[in-house]
N, C-alpha and C positions, 0 to 999 in steps of 0.2 A: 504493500500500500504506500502510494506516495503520500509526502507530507499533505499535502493539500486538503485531499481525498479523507487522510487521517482525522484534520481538522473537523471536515465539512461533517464526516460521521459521529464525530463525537458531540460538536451541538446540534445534531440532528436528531441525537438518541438523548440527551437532553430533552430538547425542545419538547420530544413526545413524551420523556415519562412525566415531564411536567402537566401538559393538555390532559396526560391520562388520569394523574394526581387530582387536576382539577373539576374533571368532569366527573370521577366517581366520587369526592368531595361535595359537590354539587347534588349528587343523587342522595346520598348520606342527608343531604340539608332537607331534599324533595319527601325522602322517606320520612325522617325525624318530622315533619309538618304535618304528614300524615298521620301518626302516630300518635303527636300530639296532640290533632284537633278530633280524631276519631275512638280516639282509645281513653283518653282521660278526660269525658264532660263529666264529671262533676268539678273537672276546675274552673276559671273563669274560661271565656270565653278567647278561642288564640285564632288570629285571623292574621297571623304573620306570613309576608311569600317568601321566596327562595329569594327575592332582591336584599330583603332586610338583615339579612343573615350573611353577603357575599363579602363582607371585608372580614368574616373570620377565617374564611377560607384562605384571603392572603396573606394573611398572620402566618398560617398552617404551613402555607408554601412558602414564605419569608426562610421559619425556621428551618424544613427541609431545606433550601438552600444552604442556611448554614452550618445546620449537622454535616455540609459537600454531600448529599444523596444522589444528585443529580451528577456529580462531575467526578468523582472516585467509584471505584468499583469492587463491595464488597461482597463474601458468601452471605450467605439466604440470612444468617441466625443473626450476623452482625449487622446487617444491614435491617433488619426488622427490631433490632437494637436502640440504633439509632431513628429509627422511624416513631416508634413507642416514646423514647425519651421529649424527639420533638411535638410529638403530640401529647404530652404531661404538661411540658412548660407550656406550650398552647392553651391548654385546658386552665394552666392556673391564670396565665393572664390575661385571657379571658372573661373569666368567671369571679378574678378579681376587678378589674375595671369594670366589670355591669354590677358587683357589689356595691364598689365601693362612691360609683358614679350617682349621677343623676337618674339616668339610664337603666337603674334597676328597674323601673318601673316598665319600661317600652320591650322588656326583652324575657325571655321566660328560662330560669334558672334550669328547670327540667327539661328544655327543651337542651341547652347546655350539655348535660348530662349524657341523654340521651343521644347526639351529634355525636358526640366525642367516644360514646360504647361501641357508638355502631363505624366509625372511620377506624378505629383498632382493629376491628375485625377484617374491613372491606380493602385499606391499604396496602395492606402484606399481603392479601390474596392475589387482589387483580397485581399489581407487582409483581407476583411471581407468576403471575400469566401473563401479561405485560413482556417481561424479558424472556421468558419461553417461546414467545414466537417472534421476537426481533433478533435472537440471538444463534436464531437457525440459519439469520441472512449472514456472508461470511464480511458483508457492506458493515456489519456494526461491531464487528469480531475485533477485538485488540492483538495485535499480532506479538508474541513475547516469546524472547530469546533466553535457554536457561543456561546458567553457568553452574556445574555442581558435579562433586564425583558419581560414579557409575549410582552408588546404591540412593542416593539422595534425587540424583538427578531420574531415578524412577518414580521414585517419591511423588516430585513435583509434578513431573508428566503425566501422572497419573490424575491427579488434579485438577490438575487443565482439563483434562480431556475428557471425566468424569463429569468436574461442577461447573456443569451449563450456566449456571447462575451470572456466574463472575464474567462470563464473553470471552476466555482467550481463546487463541489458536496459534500452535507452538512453530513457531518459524526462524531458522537459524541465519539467512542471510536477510530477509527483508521484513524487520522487524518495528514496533512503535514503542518496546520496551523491553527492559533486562532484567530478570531476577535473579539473585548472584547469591549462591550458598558460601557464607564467608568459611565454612568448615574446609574447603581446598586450596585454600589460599595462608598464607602467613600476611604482614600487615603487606610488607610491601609489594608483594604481588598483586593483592586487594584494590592498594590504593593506584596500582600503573594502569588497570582493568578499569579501576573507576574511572581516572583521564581518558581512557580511549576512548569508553562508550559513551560519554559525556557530552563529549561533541558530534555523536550522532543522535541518539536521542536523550530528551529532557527527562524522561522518567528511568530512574534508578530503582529498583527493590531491592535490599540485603537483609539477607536472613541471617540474625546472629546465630555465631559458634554458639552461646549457649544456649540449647532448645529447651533445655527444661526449665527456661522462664520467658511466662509472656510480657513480654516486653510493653505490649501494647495498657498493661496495667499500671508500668512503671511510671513515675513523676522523670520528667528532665531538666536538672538542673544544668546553665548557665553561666560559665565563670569567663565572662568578655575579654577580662584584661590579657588572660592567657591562652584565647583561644581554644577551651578546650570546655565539654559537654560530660555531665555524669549522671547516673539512673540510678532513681534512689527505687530499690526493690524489697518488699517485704514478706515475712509469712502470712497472708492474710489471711487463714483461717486459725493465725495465733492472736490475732488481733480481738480485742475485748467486744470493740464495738460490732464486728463484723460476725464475733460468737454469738451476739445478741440478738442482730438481725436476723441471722440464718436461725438459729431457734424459735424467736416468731413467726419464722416465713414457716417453716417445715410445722408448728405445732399449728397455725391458722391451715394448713393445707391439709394436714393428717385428718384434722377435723372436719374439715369441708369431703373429704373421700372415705372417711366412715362408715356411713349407712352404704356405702355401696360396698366397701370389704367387709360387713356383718352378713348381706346377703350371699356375696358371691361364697364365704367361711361357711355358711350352712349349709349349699347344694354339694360344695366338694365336701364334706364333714359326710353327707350320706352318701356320695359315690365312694368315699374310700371305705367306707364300711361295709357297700355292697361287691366292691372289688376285690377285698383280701381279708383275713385276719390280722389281728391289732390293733392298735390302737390309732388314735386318728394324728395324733401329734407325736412330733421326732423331738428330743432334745439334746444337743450339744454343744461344749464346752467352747468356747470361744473367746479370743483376746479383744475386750474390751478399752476403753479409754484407760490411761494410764497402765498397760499391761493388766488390766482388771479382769481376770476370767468373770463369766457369767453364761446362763443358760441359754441357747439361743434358739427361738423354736421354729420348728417347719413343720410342712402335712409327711405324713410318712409316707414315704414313694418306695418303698421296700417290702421286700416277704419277710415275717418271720426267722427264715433260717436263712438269713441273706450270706452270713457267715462261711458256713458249708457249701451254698451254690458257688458262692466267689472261688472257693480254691478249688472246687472240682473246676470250674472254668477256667481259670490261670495252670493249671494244670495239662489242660488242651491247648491254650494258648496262651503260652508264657513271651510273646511279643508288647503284649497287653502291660507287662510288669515295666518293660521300658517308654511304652504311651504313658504311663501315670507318674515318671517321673518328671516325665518335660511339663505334661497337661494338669496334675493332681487329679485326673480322670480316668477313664476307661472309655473307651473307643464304644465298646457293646457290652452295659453291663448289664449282667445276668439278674441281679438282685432287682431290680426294677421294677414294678407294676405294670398293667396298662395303663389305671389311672397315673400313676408315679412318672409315665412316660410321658405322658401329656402334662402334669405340671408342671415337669422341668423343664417342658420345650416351651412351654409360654410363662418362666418366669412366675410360677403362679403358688407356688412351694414358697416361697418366702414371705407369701402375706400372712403366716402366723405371727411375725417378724413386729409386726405393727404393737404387737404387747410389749416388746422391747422396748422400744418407744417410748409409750406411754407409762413403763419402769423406768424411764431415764436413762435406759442402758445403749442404744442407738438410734443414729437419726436414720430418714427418710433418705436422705441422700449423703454419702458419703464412700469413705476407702471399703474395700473388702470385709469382712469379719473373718479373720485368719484362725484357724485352730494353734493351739498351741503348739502343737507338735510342728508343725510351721515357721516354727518363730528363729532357727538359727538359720532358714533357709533367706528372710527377709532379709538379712544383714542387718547388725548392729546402727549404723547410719540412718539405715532406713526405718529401722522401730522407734527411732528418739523421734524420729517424724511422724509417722505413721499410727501411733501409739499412742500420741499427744491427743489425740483428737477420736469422737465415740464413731464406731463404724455404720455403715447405713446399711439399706434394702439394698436400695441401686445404689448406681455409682458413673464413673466413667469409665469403669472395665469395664461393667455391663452393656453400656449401648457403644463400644469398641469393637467387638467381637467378642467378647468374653467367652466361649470353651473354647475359641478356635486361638486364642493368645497361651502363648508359655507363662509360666509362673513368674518371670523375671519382669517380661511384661504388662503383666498387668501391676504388681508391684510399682516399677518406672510410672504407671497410670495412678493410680494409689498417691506418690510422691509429687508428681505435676497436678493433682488436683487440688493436694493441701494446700501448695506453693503458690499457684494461680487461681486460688478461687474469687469466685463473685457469684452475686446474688442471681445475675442473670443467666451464668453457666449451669446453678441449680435448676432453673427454671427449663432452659433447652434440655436439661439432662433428664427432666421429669417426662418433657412430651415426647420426646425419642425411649424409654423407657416404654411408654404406652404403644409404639411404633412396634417396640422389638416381641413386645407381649402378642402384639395382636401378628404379626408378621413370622414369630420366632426364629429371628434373625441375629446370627454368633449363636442359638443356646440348641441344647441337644437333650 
């Protein structure tokens, strides 16, 4: 693509997720008046049109412009990140200027409300249908050249070429941008790579050497006089404030999905009873916060004599004994139910888990619950981490691939979660959770 081309594509793909922005904006207002005049008479009477309402929309898309929505280009999760954030401050300044105005009176508080529930929803959808069919033209594609050793540089390719989201398409001579893994390079390699490609095109990406910190959480400090830039990084799920947060979020959320794990706890409670002998709940020992063993429960997805089946079967197939080294699994095991087959595959064995919980012993979302006997396999380093903090349901091994990951890596997922958490990682990690249940994807 030549420069020109390049330009003309990029406010062109602009220009429309704007109009698209605006017009389902716009519909959000049409419906919300409907809503409001049809659905709620016993309030006073709302006889407002879609005119009266149009400069909240350019508030809407003010801020989207300066979250850069329109002019950088992120994956799906980051990107409806920033889309949410800017429709918060929307909603508050908003809803504080018709407060605190004269104007309260001309404009309807629930009607507010109501706008802002339904653009939450309606944004990030057409969006992602929006770029799903602009991104099929190779007209709106960003063409980006990778720099990275064999095993990284698959990594990335893979990437590309997977998340349609983002628009690239991987081109090594005629390129609009470079993503540069600084892991193959020493500095001054780095920096003679940067001079070259600099003066062909303006956008640079490098991926720091060290991956197991998001960078993108980090503060950047400034020190002019010397020319030089430092990133102030933290534990932040050692952070007091951020233990607090995330304990409200996960205990308002456990609550709010309650009545639906009390149902769904009663229909398997009588399928396992109708499936095998035993009892309905499993319990075992697990490393808790602070090394704290405690009981941890599941549905029993086992026979009675699972014991004896396992070594007659290891017995016939003792390759199995080296699958559960790398895995802590077994490829086919014998001990299993039918029912016990299907809980494991959709993740559904761990919602006895939720008692945990509400004992204070694990959260909703967090590292693994590691058995004890596990414990020199983590590494010392890794348990002063890993061990600080109460284990969850899910996690981000779980919607990783979780059985199809080595023990080591999920751990390294374990350790990068602690490291780089936020509020809103728990969040994507809950609805990809529900993804992998319903889909039983990574689980076996």
């Amino acid at each position: 693509m030549k420069k020109n081309s390049f330009n003309i594509a990029t406010y062109l793909l602009a220009l429309i997720l704007i109009a698209v922005d605006y017009f389902v904006l716009l519909f959000a207002v049409n419906i919300t008046i409907y809503l409001r005049s049809d659905f709620f008479t016993e309030l006073p009477k709302f006889n407002a049109t879609s005119h009266d309402y149009s400069w909240m929309i350019l508030i809407i898309l003010f801020l989207f412009i300066y979250e850069k929505i329109y002019t950088k280009r992120y994956d799906y999760w980051n990107d409806t990140n920033k889309i949410l954030k800017a429709l918060l401050y929307s909603f508050f300044t908003i809803f504080s200027f018709i407060t605190l105005s004269k104007a309260s009176d001309d404009y309807s508080r629930l009607f507010i409300v109501l706008f802002f529930a339904i653009a939450v929803v309606l944004i990030p959808f057409t969006k992602r249908i929006t770029k799903n069919l602009l991104f099929r033209v190779d007209f709106f594609k960003l063409k980006v050249k990778i720099l990275a050793e064999d095993e990284k540089y698959g990594i990335l390719k893979k990437e590309v070429e997977k998340n349609w989201y983002l628009g690239y398409k991987i081109s090594d001579t005629n390129f609009d941008m470079v993503l540069i893994s600084s892991k193959k390079y020493d500095a001054t390699e780095l920096q003679k790579i940067i001079n070259k490609y600099i003066n062909i095109t303006k956008d640079i990406y490098i991926i720091p050497y060290l991956e197991n910190i998001d960078f993108s959480h980090a503060e950047m400090i400034s020190y002019s006089n010397i020319r030089l830039s430092s990133f102030h990084i933290e534990n932040r799920l050692l952070n007091y404030k951020n233990i607090v947060l995330k304990y409200l979020f996960e205990r308002f959320l456990s609550l709010l999905i309650l009545p639906f794990v009390l149902a769904v706890h009663l229909l398997i409670s009588i399928l396992i009873k109708f499936d095998s002998k035993g009892d309905i709940l499993f319990k075992q020992k697990r490393l808790g916060k602070n090394s704290k063993l405690f009981e941890c429960y599941k549905y029993r997805s086992m026979y009675e004599n699972a014991d004896t089946m396992l070594q007659e079967y290891l017995q016939k197939n003792p390759q199995e004994i080296e699958n559960y080294k790398i895995f802590h699994k077994y490829e086919n095991d014998p001990r299993i139910t039918k029912i016990g087959k299907f809980l494991r595959a959709t993740s559904l064995d761990e919602l006895p888990q939720f008692y945990n919980i509400f004992k204070g012993e694990m959260n909703l979302i967090g590292p693994r619950p590691y058995m004890n006997e596990e414990s020199p396999k983590i590494g010392a380093l890794n348990q002063e981490l890993i061990l600080k903090v109460a284990p969850g349901i899910t996690g981000l091994w779980q919607v990783s691939g979780r059985n199809d990951l080595t023990f080591e890596q999920r751990v390294d997922l374990d350790v990068w979660y602690i490291r780089n958490w936020s509020l809103w990682m728990d969040f994507v990690i809950f609805l990809k959770t529900i993804k992998v249940v319903l889909s039983k994807v990574g689980a076996r």
